[in-house]
SEPAGU-692003 format. One line per field, with one value per atom (N, C-alpha, C): residue number from 1; residue in one letter; atom name; x, y, z negated. Coordinates in steps of 0.001 Angstrom, whole numbers, plus 500000, padded with zeros to 6 digits. Each point is the difference from the previous one (the first is absolute). Layout:
SEPAGU-692003
resi (NUM; ...)
resn (A; ...)
name (CA; ...)
c1 (X; ...)
c2 (Y; ...)
c3 (Z; ...)
END
This chain:
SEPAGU-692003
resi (1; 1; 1; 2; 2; 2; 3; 3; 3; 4; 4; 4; 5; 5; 5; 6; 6; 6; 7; 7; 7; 8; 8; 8; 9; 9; 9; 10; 10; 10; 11; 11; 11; 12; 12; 12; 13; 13; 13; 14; 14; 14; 15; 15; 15; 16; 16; 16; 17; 17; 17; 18; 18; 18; 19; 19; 19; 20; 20; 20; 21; 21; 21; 22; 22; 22; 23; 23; 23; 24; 24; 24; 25; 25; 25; 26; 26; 26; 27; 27; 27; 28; 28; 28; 29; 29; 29; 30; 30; 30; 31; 31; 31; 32; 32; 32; 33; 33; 33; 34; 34; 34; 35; 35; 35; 36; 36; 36; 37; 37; 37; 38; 38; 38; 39; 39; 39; 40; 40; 40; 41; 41; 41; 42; 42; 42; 43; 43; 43; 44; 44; 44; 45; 45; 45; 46; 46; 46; 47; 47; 47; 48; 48; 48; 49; 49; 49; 50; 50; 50; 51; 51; 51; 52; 52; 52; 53; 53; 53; 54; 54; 54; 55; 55; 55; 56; 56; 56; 57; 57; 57; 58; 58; 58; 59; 59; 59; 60; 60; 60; 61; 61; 61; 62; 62; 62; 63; 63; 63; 64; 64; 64; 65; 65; 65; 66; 66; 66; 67; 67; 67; 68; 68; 68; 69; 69; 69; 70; 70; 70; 71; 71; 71; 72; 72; 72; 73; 73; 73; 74; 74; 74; 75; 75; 75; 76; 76; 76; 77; 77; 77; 78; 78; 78; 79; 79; 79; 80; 80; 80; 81; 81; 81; 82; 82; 82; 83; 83; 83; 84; 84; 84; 85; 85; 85; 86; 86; 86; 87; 87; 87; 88; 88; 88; 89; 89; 89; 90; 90; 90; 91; 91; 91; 92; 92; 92; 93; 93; 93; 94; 94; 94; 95; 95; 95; 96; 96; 96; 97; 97; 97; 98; 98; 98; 99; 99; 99; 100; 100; 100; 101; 101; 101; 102; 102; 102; 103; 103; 103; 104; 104; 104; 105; 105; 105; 106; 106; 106; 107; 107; 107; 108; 108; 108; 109; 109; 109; 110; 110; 110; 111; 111; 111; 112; 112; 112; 113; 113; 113; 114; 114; 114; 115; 115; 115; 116; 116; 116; 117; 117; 117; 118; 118; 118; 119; 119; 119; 120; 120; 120; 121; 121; 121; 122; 122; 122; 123; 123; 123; 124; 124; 124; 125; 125; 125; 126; 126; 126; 127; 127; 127; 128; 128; 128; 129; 129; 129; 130; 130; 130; 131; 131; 131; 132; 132; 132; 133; 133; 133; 134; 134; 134; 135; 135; 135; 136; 136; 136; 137; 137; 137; 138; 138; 138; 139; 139; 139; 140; 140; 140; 141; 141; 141; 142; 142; 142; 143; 143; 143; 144; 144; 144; 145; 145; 145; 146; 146; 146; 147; 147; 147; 148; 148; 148; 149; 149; 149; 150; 150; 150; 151; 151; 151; 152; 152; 152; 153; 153; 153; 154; 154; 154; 155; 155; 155; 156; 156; 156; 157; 157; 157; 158; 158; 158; 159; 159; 159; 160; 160; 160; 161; 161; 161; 162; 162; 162; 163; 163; 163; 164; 164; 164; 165; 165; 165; 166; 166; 166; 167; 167; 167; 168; 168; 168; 169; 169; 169; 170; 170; 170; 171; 171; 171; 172; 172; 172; 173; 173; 173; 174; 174; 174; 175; 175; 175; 176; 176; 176; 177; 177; 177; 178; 178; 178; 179; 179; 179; 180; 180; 180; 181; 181; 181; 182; 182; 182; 183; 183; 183; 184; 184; 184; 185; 185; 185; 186; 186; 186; 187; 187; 187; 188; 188; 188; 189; 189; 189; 190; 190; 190; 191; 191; 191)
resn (X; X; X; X; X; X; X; X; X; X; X; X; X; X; X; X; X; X; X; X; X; X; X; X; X; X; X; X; X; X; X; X; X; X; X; X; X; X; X; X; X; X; X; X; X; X; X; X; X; X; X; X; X; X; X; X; X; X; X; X; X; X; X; X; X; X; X; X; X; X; X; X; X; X; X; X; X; X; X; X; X; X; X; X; X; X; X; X; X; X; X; X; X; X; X; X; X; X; X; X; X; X; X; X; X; X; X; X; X; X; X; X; X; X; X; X; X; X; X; X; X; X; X; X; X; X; X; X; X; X; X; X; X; X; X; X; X; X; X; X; X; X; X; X; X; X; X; X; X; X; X; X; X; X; X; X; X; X; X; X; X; X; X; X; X; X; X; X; X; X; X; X; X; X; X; X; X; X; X; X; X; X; X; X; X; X; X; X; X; X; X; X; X; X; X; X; X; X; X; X; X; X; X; X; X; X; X; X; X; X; X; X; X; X; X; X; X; X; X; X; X; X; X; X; X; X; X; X; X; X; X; X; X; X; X; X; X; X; X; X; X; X; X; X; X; X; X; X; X; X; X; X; X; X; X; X; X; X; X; X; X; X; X; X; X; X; X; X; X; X; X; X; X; X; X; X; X; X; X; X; X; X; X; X; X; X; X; X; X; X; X; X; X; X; X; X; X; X; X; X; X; X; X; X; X; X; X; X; X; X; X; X; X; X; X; X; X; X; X; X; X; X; X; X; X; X; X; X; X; X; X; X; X; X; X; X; X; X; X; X; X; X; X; X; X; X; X; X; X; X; X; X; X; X; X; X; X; X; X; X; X; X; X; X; X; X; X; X; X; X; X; X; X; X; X; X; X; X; X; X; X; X; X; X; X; X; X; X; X; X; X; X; X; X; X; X; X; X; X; X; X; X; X; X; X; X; X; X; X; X; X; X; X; X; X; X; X; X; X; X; X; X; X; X; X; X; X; X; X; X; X; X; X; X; X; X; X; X; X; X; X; X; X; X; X; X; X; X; X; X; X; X; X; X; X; X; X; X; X; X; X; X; X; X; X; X; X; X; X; X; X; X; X; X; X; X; X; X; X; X; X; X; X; X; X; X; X; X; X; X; X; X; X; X; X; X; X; X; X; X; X; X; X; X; X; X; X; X; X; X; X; X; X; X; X; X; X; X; X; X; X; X; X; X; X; X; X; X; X; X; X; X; X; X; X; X; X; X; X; X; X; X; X; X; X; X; X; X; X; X; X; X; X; X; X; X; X; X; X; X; X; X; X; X; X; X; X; X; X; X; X; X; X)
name (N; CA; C; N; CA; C; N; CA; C; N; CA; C; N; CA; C; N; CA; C; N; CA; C; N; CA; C; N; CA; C; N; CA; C; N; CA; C; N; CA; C; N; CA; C; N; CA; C; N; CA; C; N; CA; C; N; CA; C; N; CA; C; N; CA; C; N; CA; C; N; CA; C; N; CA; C; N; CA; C; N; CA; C; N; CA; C; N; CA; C; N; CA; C; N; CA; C; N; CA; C; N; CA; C; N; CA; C; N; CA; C; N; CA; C; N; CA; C; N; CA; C; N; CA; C; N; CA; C; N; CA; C; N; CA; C; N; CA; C; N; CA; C; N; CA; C; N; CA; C; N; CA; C; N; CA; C; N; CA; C; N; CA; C; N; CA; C; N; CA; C; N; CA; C; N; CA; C; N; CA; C; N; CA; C; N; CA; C; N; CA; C; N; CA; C; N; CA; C; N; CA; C; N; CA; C; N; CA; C; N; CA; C; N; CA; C; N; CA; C; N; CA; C; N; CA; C; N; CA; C; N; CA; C; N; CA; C; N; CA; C; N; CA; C; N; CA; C; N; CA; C; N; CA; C; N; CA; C; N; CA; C; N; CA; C; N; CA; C; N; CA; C; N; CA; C; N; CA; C; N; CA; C; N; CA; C; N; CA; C; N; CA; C; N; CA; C; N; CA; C; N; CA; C; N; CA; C; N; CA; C; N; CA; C; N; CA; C; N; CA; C; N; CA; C; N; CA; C; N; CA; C; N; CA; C; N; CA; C; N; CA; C; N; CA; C; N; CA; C; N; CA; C; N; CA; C; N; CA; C; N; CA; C; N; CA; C; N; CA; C; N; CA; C; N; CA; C; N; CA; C; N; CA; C; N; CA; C; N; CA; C; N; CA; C; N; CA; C; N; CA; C; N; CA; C; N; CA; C; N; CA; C; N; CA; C; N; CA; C; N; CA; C; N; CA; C; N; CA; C; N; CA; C; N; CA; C; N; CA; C; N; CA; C; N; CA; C; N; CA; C; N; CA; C; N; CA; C; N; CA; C; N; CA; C; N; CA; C; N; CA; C; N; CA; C; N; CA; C; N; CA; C; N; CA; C; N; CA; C; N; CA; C; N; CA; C; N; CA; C; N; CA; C; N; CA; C; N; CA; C; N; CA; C; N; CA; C; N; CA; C; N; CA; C; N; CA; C; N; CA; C; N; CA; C; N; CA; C; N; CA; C; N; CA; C; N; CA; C; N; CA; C; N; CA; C; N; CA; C; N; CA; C; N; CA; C; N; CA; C; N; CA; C; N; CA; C; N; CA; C; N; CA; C; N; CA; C; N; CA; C; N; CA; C; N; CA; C; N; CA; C; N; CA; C; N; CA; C; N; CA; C; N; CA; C; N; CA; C; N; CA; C; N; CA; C; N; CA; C; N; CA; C; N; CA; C; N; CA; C; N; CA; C; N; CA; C; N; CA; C; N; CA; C; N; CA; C; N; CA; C; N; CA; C; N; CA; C)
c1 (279556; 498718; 500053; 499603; 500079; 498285; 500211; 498415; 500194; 498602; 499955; 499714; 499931; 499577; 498488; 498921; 498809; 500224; 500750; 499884; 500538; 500999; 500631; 499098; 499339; 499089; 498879; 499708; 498795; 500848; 501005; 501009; 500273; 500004; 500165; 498903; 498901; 498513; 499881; 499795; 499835; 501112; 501325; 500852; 499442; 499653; 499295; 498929; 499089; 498581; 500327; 501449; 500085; 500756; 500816; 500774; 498680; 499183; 498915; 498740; 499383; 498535; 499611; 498801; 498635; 499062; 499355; 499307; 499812; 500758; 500876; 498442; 500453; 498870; 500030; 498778; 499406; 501251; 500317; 501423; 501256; 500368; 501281; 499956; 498839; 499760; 499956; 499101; 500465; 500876; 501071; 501479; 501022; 499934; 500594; 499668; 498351; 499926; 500372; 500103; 500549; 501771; 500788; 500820; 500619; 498855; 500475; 499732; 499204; 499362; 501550; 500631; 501038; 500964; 500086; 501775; 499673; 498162; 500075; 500478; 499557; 500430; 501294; 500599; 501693; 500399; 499606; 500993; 499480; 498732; 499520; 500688; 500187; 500937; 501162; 501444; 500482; 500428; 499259; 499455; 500285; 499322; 499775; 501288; 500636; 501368; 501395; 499553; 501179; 499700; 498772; 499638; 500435; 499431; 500599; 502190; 500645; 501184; 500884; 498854; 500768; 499545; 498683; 500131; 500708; 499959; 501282; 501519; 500427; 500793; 500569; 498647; 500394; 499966; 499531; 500120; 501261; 501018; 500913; 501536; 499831; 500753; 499710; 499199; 499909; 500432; 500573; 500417; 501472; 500370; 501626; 500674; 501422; 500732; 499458; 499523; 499840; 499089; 499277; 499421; 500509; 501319; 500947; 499658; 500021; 499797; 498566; 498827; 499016; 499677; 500233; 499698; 500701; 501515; 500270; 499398; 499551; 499373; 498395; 499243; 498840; 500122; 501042; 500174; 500390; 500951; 500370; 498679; 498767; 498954; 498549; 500413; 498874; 500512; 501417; 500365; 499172; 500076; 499408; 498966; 499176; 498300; 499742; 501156; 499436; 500202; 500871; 499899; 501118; 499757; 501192; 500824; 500961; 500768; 499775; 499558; 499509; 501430; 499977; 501512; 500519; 498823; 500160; 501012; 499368; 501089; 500872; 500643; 501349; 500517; 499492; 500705; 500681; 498673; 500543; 501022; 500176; 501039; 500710; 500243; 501332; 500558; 499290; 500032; 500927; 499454; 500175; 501182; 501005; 500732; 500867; 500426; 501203; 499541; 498852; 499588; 499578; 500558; 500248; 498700; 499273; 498664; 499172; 499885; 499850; 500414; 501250; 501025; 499413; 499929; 499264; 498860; 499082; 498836; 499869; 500891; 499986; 500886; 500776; 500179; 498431; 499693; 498826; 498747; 499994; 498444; 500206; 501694; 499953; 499508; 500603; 499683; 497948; 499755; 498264; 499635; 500517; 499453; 499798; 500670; 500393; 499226; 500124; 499190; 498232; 499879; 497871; 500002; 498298; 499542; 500002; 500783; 499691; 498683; 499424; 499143; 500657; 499671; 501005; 498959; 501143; 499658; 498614; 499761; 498524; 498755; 500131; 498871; 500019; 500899; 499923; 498894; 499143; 499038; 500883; 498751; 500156; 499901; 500952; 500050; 498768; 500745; 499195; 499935; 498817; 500137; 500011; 500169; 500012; 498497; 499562; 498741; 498979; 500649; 499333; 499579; 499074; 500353; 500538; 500567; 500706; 499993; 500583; 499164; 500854; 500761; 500325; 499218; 499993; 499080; 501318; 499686; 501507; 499772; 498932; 499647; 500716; 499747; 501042; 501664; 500589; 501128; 500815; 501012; 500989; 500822; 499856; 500616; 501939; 500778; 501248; 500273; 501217; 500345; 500791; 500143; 500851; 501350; 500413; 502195; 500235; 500788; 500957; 500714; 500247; 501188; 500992; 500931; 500853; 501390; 500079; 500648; 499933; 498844; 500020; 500689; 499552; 500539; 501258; 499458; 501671; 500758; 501490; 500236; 499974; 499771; 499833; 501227; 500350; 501140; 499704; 501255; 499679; 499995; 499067; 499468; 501136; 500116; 501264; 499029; 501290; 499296; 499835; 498488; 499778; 501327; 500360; 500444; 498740; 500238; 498981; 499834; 499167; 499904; 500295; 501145; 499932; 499264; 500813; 498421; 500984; 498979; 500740; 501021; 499822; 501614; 501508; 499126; 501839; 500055; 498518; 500222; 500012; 499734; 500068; 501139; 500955; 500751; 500215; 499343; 499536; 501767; 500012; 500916; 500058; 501925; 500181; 499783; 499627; 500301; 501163; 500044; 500976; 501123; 501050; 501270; 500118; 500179; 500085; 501416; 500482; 501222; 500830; 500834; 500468; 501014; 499407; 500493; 499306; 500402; 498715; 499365; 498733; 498455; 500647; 499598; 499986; 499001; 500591; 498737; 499909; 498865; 500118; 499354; 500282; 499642; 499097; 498744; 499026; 499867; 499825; 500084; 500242)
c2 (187114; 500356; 499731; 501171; 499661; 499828; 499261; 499778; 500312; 501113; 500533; 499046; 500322; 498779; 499556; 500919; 499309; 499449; 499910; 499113; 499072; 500000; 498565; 499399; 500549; 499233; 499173; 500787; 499126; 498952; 500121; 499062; 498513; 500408; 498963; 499333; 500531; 499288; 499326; 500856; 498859; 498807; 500026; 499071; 498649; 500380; 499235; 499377; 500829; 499240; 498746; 500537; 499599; 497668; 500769; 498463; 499688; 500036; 499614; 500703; 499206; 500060; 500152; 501150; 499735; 501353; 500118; 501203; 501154; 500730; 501407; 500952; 501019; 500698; 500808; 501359; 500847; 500980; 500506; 501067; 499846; 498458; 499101; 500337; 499628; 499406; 501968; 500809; 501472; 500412; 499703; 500613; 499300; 498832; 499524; 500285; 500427; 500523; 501394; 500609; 501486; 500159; 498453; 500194; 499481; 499545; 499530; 501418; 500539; 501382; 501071; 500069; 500697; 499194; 498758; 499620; 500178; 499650; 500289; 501666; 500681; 501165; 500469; 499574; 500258; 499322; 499025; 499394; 500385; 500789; 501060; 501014; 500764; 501160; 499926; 498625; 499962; 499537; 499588; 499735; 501558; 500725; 501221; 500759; 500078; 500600; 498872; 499150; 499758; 500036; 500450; 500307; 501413; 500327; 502018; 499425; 500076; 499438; 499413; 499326; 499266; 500802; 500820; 500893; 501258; 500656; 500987; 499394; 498645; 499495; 500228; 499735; 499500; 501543; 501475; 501410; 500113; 499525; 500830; 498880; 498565; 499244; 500855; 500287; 500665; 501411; 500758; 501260; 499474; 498818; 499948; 500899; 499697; 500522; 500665; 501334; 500909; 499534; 499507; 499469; 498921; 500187; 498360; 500134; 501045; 499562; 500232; 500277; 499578; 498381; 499601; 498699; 499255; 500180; 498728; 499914; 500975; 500483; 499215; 500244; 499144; 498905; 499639; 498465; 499430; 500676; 499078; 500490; 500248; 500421; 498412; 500234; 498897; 498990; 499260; 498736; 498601; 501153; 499181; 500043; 499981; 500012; 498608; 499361; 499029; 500400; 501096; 500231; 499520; 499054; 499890; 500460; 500627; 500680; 499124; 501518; 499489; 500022; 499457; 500122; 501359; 500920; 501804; 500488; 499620; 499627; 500067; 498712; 498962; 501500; 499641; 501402; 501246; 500397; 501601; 499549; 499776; 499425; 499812; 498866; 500020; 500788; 500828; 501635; 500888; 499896; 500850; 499319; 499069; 499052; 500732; 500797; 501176; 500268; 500512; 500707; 498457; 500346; 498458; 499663; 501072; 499472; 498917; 500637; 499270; 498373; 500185; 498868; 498749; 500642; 499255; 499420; 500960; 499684; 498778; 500321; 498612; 499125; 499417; 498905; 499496; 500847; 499655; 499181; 500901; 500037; 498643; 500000; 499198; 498407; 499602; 498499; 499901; 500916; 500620; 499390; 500648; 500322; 498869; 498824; 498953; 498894; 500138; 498598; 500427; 499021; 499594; 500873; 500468; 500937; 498625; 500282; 498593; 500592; 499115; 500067; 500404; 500976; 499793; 499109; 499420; 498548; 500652; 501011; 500373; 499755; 499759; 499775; 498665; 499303; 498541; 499593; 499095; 499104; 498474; 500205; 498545; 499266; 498932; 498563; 498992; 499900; 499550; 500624; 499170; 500477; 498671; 499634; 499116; 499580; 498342; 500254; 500429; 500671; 500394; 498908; 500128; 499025; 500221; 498539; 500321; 499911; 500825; 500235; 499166; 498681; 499539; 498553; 499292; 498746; 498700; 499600; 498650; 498932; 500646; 498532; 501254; 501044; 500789; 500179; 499386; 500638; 499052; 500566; 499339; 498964; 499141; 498505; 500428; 499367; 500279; 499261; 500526; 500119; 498273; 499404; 498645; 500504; 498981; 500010; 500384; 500750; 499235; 499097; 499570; 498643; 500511; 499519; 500133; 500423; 499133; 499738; 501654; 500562; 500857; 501136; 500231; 501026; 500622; 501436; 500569; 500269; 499774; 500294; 501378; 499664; 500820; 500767; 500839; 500879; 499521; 499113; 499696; 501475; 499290; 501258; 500035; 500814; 499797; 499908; 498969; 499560; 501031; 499795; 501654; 499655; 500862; 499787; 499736; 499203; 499972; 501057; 500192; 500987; 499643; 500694; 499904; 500044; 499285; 499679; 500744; 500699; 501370; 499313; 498783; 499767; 500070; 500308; 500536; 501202; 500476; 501781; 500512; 499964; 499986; 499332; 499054; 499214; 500395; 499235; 499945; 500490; 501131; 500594; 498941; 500338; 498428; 501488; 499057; 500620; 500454; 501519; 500115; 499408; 499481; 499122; 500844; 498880; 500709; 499865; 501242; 499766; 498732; 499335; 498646; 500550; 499374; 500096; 500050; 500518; 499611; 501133; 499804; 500908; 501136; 501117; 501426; 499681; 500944; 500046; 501665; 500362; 501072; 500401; 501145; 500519; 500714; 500098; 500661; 501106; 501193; 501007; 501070)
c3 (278126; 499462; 498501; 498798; 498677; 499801; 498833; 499622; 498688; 499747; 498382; 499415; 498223; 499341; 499749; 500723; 500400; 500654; 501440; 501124; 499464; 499258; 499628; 499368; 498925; 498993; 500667; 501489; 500916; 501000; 500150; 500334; 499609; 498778; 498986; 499722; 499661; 499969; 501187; 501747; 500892; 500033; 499562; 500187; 498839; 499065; 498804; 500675; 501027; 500403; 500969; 500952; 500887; 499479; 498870; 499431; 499223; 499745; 498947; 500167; 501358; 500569; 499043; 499338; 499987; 500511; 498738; 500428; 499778; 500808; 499267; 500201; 499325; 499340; 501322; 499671; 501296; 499529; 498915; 499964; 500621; 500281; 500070; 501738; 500327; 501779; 500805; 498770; 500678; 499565; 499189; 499870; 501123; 500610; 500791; 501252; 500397; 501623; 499744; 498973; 499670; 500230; 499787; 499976; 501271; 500914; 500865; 501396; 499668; 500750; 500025; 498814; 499647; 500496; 499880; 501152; 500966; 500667; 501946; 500076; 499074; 500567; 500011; 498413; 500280; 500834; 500991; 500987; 501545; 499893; 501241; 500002; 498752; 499958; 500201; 499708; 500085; 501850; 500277; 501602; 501057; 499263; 500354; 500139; 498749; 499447; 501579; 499771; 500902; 501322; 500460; 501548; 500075; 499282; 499810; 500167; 499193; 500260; 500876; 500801; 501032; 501537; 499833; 500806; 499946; 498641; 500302; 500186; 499533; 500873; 501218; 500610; 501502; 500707; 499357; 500597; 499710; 498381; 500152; 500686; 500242; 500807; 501617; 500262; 501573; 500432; 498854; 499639; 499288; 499923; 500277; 500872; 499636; 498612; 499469; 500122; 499329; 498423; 500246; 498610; 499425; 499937; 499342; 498774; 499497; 498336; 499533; 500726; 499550; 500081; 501759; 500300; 499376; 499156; 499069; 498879; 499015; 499222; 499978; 500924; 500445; 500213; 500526; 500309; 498683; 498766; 499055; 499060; 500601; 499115; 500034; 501545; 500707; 499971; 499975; 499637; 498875; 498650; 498882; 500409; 500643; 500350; 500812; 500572; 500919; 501537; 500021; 501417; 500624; 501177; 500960; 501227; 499646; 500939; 501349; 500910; 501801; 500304; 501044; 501052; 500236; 500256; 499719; 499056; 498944; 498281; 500278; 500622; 499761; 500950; 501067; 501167; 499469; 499515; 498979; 498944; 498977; 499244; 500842; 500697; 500574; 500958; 500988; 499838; 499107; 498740; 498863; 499182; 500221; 499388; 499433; 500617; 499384; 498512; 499703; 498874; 498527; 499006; 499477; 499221; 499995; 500050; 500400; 501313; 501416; 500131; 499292; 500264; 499116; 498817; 498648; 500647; 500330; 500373; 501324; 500801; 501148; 499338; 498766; 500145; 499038; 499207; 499460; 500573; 501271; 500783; 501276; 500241; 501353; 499508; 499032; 500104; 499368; 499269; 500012; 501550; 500596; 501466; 500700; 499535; 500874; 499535; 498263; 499628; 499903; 499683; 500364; 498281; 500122; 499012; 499029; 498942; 498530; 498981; 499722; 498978; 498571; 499269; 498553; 499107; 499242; 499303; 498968; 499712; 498883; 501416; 501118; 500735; 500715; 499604; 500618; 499233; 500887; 499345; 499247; 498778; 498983; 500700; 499945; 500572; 498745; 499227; 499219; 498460; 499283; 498711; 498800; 499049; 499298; 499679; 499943; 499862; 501182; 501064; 501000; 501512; 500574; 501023; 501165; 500189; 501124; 501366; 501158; 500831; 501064; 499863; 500886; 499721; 501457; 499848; 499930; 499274; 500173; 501057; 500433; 501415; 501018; 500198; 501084; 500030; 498773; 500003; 500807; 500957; 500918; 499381; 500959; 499650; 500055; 499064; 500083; 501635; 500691; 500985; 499862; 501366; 499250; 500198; 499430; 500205; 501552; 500185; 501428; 499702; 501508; 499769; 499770; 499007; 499027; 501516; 500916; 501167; 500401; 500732; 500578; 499221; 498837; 499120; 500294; 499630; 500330; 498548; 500273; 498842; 498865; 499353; 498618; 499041; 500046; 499078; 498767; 499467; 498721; 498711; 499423; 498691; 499019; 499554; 498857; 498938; 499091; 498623; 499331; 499491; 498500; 498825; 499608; 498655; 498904; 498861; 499421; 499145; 499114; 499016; 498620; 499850; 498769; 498365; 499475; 498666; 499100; 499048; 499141; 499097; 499331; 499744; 500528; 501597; 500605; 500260; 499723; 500251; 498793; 498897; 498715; 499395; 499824; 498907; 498805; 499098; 498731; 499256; 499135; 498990; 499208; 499828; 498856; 498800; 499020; 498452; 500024; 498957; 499354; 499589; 499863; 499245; 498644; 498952; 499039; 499722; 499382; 499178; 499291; 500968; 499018; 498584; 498924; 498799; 498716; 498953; 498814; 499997; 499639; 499948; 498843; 500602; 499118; 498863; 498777; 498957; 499988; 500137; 500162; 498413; 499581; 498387; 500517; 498307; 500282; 499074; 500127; 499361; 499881)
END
């Protein structure tokens, strides 16, 4: 999604209201439900756009083979949208393995298929903020666990020693001077 440079400019104002409460004006508060009216809808439309997609999808996966190169085509269309390859998917592709499309596309889509939908990191929620409060209570937090007996313990793979890090005098070593010429000093003439 691009945002023109009005939207940015109302962007920037609510981000300003938002680090530094006070009392934003009647222009500020309707450029931001204006700008907020315009992302619900680009993300209804975009809603829209990948239901359309994933249903012509699923007409031209059921009209295999014959539609191999539309349905990879759609499929490497509906991917970037958030969509996860059904078991149907994995089937057709590997079906279609011969064609190196196909091939691309299932090593792409299979391990997709397998792991849990991830959040991308621009929609994780703030943990915290500086200055901000905080939302854990220090009378709730879990008591450390005690020792086991040292006895029961199983043994442990010893860790290998770190090397230390070097300090830039050994990654660097300081240049000796020049040597000068042993013997008597030049006079050089001027003129």
């Amino acid at each position: 999604m691009a945002f023109g440079v009005e939207e940015l400019q109302v962007l920037r104002r609510a981000l300003a209201l938002a680090l530094h409460p006070g009392r934003p004006s009647a222009e500020d508060v309707q450029d931001c439900l204006s700008l907020a009216e315009s992302l619900d809808e680009a993300a209804r439309e975009g809603a829209r756009l990948r239901a359309f997609l994933v249903a012509d999808l699923a007409r031209y996966r059921a009209a295999l083979p014959g539609t191999a190169v539309g349905y990879l085509a759609l499929l490497e269309e509906v991917l970037p949208t958030g969509y996860r390859p059904t078991p149907d998917d994995v089937s057709a592709l590997r079906a279609l393995r011969g064609n190196p499309r196909a091939a691309a596309l299932l090593d792409r889509t299979v391990p997709t298929a397998a792991a849990p939908l991830a959040i991308p990191a621009s929609r994780t929620p703030l943990h915290a903020l500086p200055g901000g409060l905080a939302t854990e209570n220090p009378a709730e937090k879990p008591k450390p666990a005690k020792p086991a007996d040292p006895a029961k313990k199983p043994a442990e793979k010893p860790v290998p020693a770190r090397r230390p890090v070097p300090t830039p005098g050994e990654v660097f070593p300081r240049r000796k001077p020049p040597q000068r010429p042993a013997g008597p000093p030049q006079q050089l003439a001027a003129g």
